[in-house]
PADRENPA-253062 format. One line per 3 residues: number of its first residue (from 1); their letters; for each residue x, y, z of C-alpha. Coordinates in nm, 3 decimals, m for minus. Example, Ala and Ser with C-alpha at 12.3 -4.5 7.8 and 13.67 -1.06 7.14 Angstrom:
2
1> as> 1.230,m0.450,0.780 | 1.367,m0.106,0.714
This chain:
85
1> xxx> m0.984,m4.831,m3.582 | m0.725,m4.522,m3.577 | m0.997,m4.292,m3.627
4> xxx> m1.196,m4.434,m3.272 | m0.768,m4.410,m3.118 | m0.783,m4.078,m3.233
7> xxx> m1.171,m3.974,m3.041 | m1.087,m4.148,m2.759 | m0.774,m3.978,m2.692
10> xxx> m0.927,m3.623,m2.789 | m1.187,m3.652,m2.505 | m0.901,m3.828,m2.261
13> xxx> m0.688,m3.448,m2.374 | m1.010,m3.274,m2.317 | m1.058,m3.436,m1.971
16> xxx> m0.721,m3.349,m1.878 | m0.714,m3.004,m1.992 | m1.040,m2.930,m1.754
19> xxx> m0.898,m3.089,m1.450 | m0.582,m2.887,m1.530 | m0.764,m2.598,m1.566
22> xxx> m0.974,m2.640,m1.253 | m0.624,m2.708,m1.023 | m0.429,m2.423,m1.156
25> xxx> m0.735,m2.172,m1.141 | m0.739,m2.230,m0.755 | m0.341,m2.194,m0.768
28> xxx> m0.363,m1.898,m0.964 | m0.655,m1.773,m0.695 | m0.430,m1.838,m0.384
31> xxx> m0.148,m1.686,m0.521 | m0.344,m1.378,m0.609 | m0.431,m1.365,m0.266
34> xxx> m0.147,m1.375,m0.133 | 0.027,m1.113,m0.300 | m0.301,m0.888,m0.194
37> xxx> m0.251,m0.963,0.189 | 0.138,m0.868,0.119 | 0.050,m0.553,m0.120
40> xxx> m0.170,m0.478,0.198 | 0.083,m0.554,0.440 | 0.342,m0.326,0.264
43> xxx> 0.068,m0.028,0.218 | m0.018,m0.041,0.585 | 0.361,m0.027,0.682
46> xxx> 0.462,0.243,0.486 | 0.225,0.460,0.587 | 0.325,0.370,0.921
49> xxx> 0.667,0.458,0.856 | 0.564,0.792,0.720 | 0.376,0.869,1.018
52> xxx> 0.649,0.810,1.276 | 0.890,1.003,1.074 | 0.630,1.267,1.100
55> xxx> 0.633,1.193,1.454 | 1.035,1.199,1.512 | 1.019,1.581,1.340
58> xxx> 0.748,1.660,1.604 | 1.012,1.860,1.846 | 1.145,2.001,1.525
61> xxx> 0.818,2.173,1.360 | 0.760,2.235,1.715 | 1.005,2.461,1.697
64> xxx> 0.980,2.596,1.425 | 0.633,2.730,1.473 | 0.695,2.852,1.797
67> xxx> 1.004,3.065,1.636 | 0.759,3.217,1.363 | 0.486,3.263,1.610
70> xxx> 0.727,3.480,1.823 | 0.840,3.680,1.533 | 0.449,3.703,1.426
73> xxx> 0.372,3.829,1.828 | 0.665,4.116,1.823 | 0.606,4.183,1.473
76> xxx> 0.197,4.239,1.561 | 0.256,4.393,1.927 | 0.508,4.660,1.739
79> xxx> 0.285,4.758,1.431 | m0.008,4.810,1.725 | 0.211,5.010,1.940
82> xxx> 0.275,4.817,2.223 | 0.579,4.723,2.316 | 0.766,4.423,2.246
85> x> 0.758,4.128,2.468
């Protein structure tokens, strides 16, 4: 008699365990997806952030290379002999 107790519940523990397994495999499954349409979300923000600080130093490097090109175009026009503009 115990030992039939003692089947019966080890294929009622088995049962459970699968249908356990089943529902938190398809938790586990959402969940991973979510945090991959957040990692994503994140990625494509931060590069967008990079780009419009990129952006805000446009007048900047602007400058910038217009200073060196000048010094380039006097430094160039004085080693050819012409005169400097």
């Amino acid at each position: 008699m115990l030992a039939m107790l003692v089947v019966a519940l080890l294929f009622i523990s088995l049962g459970v365990q699968m249908v356990l397994g089943r529902v938190l495999e398809r938790s586990f499954d959402r969940v991973q997806q979510q945090i991959a349409r957040m990692s994503a979300f994140v990625q494509e923000h931060v590069s967008a952030m990079r780009m419009l600080a990129a952006y805000t130093q446009e007048g900047a490097m602007t400058a910038a290379f217009q200073r060196a090109n000048e010094a380039y175009t006097r430094s160039n026009n004085i080693t050819s002999g012409q005169l400097p503009v």
